[in-house]
C-alpha positions as CSV (number, residue, x, y, z in Angstrom):
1,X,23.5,13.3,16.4
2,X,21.6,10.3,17.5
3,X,19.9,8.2,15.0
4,X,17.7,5.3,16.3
5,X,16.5,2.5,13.8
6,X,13.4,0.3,14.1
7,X,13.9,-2.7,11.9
8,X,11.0,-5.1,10.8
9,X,11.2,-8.2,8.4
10,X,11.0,-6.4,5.3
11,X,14.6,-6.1,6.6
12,X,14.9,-9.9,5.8
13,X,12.9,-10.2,3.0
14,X,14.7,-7.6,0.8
15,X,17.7,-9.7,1.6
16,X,15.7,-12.8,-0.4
17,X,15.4,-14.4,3.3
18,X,11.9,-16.5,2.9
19,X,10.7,-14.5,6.1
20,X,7.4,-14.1,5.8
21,X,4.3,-15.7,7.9
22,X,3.1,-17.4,4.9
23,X,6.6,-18.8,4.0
24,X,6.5,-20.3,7.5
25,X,2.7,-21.7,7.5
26,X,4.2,-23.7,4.6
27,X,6.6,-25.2,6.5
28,X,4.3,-25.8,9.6
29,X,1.7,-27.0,8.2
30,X,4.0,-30.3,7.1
31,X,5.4,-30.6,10.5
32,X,4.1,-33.8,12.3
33,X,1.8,-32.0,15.2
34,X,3.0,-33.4,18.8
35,X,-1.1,-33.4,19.7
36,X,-4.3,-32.7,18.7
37,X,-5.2,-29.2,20.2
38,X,-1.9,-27.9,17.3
39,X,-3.6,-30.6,14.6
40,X,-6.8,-28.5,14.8
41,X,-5.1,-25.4,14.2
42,X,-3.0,-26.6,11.8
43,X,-6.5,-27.6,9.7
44,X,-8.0,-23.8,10.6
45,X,-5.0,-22.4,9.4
46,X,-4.5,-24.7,6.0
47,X,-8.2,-23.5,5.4
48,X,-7.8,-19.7,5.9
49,X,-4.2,-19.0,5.3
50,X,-5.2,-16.0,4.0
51,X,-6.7,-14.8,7.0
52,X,-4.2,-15.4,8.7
53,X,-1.5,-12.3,7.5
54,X,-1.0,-11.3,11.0
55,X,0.0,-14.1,12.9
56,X,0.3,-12.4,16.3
57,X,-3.1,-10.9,15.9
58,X,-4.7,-14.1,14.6
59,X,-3.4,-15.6,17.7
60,X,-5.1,-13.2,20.1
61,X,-8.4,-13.7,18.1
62,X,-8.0,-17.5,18.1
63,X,-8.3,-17.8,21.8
64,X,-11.9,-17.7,21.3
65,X,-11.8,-20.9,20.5
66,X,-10.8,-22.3,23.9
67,X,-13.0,-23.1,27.2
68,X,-12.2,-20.5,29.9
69,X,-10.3,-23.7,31.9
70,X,-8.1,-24.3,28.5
71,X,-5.6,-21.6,28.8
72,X,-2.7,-25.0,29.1
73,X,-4.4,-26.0,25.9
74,X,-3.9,-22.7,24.3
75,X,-0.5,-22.4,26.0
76,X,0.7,-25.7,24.3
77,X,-0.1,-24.7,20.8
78,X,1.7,-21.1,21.1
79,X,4.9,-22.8,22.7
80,X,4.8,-25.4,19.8
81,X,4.0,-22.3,17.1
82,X,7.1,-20.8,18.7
83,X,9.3,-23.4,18.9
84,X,8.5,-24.5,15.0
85,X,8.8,-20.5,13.9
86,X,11.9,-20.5,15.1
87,X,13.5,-24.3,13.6
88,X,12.3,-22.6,10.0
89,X,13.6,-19.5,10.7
90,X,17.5,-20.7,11.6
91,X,17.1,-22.9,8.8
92,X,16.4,-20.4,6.2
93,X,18.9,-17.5,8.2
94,X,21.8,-18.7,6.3
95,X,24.8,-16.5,5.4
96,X,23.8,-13.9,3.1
97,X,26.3,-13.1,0.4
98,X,26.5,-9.7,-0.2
99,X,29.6,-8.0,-2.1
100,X,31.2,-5.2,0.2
101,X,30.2,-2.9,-2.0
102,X,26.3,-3.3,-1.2
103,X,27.6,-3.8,2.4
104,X,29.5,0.0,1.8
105,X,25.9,1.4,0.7
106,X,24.3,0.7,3.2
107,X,26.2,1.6,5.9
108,X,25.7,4.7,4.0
109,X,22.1,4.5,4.5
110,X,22.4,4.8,7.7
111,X,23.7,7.6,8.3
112,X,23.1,10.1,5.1
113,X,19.6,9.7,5.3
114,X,18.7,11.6,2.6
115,X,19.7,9.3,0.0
116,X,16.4,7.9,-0.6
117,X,14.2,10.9,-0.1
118,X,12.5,13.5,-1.8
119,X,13.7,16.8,-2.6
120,X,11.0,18.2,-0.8
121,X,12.0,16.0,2.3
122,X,15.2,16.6,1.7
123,X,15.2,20.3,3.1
124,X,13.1,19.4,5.8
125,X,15.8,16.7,7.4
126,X,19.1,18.9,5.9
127,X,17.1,22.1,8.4
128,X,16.6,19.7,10.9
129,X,20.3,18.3,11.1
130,X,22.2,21.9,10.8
131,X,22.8,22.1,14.1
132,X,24.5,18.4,14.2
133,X,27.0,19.4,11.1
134,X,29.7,19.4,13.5
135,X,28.9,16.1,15.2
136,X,29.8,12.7,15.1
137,X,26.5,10.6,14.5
138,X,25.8,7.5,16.3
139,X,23.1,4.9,15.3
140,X,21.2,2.4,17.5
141,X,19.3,-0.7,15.4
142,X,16.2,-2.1,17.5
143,X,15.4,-5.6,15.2
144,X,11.7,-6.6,15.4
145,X,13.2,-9.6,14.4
146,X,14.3,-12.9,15.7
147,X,17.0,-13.1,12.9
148,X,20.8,-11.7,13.8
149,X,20.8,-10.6,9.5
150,X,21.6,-7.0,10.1
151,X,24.6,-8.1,12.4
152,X,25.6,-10.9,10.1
153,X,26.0,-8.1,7.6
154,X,27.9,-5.1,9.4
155,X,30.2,-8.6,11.3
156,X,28.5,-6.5,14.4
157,X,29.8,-8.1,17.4
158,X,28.2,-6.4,20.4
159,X,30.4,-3.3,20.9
160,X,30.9,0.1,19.1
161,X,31.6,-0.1,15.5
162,X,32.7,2.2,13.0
163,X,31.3,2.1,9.7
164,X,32.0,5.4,7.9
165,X,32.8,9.4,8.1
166,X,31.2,11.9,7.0
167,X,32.8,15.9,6.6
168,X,31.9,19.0,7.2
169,X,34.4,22.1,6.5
170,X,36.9,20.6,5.9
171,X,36.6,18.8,9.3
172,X,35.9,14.3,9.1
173,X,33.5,13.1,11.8
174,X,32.4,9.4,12.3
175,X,29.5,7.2,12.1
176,X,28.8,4.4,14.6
177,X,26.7,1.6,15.1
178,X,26.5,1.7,19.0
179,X,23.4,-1.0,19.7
180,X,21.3,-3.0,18.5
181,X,18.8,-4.9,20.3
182,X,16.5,-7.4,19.5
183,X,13.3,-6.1,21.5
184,X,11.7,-9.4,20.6
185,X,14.5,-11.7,21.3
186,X,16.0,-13.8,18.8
187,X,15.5,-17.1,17.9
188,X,17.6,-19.1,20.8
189,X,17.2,-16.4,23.5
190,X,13.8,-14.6,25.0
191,X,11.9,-15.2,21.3
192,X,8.2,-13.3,22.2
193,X,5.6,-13.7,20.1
194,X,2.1,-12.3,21.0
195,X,-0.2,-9.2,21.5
196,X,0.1,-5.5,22.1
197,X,-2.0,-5.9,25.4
198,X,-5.1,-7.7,26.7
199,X,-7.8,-5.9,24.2
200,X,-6.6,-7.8,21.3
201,X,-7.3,-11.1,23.1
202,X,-10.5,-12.6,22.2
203,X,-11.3,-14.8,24.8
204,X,-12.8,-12.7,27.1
205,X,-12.0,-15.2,30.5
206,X,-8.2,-15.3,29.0
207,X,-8.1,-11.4,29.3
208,X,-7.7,-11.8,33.3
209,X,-6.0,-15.2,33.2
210,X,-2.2,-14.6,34.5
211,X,-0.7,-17.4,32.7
212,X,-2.6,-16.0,29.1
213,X,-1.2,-12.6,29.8
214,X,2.6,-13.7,30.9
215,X,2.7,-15.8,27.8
216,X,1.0,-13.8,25.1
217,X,1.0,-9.6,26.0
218,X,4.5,-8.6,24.7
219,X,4.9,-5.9,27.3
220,X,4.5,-8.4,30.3
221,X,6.4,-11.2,28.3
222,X,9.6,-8.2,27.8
223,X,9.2,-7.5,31.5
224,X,9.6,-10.6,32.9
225,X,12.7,-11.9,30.5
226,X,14.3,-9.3,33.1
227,X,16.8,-8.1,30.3
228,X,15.5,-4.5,30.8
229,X,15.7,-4.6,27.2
230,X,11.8,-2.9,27.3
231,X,13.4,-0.1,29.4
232,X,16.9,0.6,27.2
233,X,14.9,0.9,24.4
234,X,12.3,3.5,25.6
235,X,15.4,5.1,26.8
236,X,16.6,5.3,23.3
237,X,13.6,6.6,21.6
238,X,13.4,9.8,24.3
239,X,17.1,10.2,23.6
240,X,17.2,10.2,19.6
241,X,16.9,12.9,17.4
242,X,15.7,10.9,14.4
243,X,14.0,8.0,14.4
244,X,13.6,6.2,11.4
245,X,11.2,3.3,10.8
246,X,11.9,0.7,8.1
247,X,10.3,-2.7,6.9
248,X,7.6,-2.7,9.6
249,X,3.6,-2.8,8.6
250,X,3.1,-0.5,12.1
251,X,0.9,-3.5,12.9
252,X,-1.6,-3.2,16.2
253,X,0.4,-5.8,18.0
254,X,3.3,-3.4,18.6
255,X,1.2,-0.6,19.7
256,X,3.0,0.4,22.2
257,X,6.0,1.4,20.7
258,X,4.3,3.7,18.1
259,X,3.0,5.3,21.5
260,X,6.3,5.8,22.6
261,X,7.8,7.3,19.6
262,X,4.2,9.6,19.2
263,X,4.6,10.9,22.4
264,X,8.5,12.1,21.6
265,X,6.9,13.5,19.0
266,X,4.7,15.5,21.3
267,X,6.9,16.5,24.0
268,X,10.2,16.9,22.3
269,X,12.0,18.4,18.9
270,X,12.6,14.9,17.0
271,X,12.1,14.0,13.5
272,X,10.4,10.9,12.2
273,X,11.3,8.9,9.1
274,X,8.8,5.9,7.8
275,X,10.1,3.8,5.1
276,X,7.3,1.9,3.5
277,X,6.1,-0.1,0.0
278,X,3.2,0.7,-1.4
279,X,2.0,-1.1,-4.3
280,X,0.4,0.1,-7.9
281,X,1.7,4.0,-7.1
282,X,1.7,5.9,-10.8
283,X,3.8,8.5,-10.6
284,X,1.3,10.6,-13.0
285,X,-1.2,10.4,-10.3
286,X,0.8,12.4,-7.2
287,X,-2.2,12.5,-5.1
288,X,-2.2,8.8,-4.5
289,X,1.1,9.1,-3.1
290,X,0.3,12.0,-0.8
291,X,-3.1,9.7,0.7
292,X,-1.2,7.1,1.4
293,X,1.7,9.0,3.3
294,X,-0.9,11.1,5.2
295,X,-2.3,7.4,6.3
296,X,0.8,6.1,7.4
297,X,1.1,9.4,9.3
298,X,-2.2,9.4,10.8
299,X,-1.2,5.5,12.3
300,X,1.3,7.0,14.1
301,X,-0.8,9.5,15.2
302,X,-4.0,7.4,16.3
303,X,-1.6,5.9,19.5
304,X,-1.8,9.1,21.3
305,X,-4.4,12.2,22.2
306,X,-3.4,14.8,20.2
307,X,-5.5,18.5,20.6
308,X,-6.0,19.9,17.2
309,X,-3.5,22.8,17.5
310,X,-0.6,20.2,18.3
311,X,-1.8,17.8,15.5
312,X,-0.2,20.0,12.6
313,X,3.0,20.4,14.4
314,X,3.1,16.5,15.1
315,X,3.0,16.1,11.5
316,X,5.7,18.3,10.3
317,X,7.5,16.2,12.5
318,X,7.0,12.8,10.0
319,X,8.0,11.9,7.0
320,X,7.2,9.3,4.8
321,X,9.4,7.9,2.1
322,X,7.7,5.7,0.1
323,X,8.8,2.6,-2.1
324,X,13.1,4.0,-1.4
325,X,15.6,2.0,-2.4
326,X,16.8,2.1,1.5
327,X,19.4,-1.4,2.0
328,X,19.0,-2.1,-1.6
329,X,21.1,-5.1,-2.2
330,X,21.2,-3.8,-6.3
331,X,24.2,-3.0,-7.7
């Protein structure tokens, strides 16, 4: 069986890693600016940091603020947001010290997925995986991230790696970590930091400007890093059986992908797991839990056309795990 992984930084953060945008603003904000065009951001940005949750987004709607001949103005600043993001990120991507036994649990979560779901979910994915009892399961990790934490942890090292076995009557099958790939780059190599696509660029003149788009529409910035890395990884979603999501907001700026996997969804028998937080759930009050997963499903679903009779089907097809204690590092 073929497990596929989508990683975001609630990855990083529920390692302690100070992650965050707003961890980074704090930092960037001191940094001496190199010129005034990032000095007068860095002054919008001190005064609305809480407007400013989604940097990518933000960035798409701050183009507004540039002359339709600016787009080397606009350029500058996101080459020197990029450059700072990813100084405070190495600094703060230190060794993590976890104990092998945290490391043990989750390689665990990995591959016996239903660990961290409900009972209820738990038939659905134990009916979906029957006919992979007598498999070996392979997993493939796509980071969102520019931070190399998830190999730091498994001592990944590019190739095949075994992490644990599983059995089945009386029979032992393996668990591997085949790939992972950093669809986003990583801090030294290919780092992209932008848009979904040219709608969620403000500036209206900057929507046709070649040099806006090749810089700031992560689909043309993954195309031209000519890694094919774009391509392996759509590969990987068609391939998969499950796909899980974990750590990721299923922000607008990475639209595309939740196409991708909604499609699979469509055309083929896969089955979707979203691991998310939600805050102030009260376990006496069920029905809040059950609005909230039906919103996370209907993201997913909003990236595609979907008639009415294959909308219910699409659905059985998700599910939700909310507030799981998925790569705890707890004892």
């Amino acid at each position: 069986m073929k497990i596929l992984f989508l990683i975001g930084n609630g990855f990083d953060l529920n390692l302690g890693l100070k992650t965050s945008y707003k961890d980074f603003y704090k930092f960037y904000i001191e940094v001496e600016s190199p010129n005034s065009v990032v000095e007068t951001f860095k002054k919008e940005l001190s005064e609305n940091i809480d407007n400013w949750a989604d940097l990518e987004m933000c960035l798409g709607q701050y183009t507004d603020r540039f002359k339709d001949d600016e787009d080397d103005k606009f350029v500058l600043l996101l080459d020197d947001i990029q450059d700072k993001l990813a100084e405070y990120l190495e600094s703060v991507n230190t060794d993590v010290v976890i104990s092998n036994e945290i490391i043990e649990s989750m390689g665990k979560d990995l591959f016996f997925l239903d660990r961290h779901l409900s009972e209820k979910n738990k038939k659905i994915l134990n009916s979906f995986k029957a006919r992979f009892n007598s498999t070996n399961y392979s997993a493939n990790i796509i980071s969102f991230n520019y931070t190399n934490s998830f190999e730091k942890i498994f001592s990944y090292k590019n190739t095949s790696l075994p992490i644990n076995k599983r059995s089945y009557q009386g029979y032992a099958y393996q668990n591997t970590i085949n790939r992972v790939i950093h669809i986003h780059g990583t801090t030294e190599d290919n780092m992209i930091l932008g848009v979904n696509d040219v709608s969620q660029i403000e500036n209206v003149s900057f929507k046709t400007n070649k040099k806006i788009i090749r810089s700031l529409v992560k689909p043309e910035l993954n195309k031209n890093t000519e890694t094919l890395r774009d391509f392996d990884v759509e590969e990987l979603i068609k391939q998969s059986d499950i796909i899980c999501i974990y750590g990721m907001s299923l922000g607008q700026t990475d639209n595309f992908w939740w196409h991708a996997i909604a499609e699979q969804l469509k055309l083929s028998k896969k089955l979707l797991i979203i691991y998310t937080r939600a805050s102030d759930i009260v376990k006496r009050r069920a029905y809040k839990s059950i609005d909230i997963q039906e919103k996370v499903k209907d993201r997913i679903l909003s990236t595609i056309e979907v008639k009415d009779d294959e909308k219910e089907e699409i659905l059985n097809k998700i599910i939700v795990s909310l507030n799981s204690k998925m790569f705890s590092t707890d004892n």
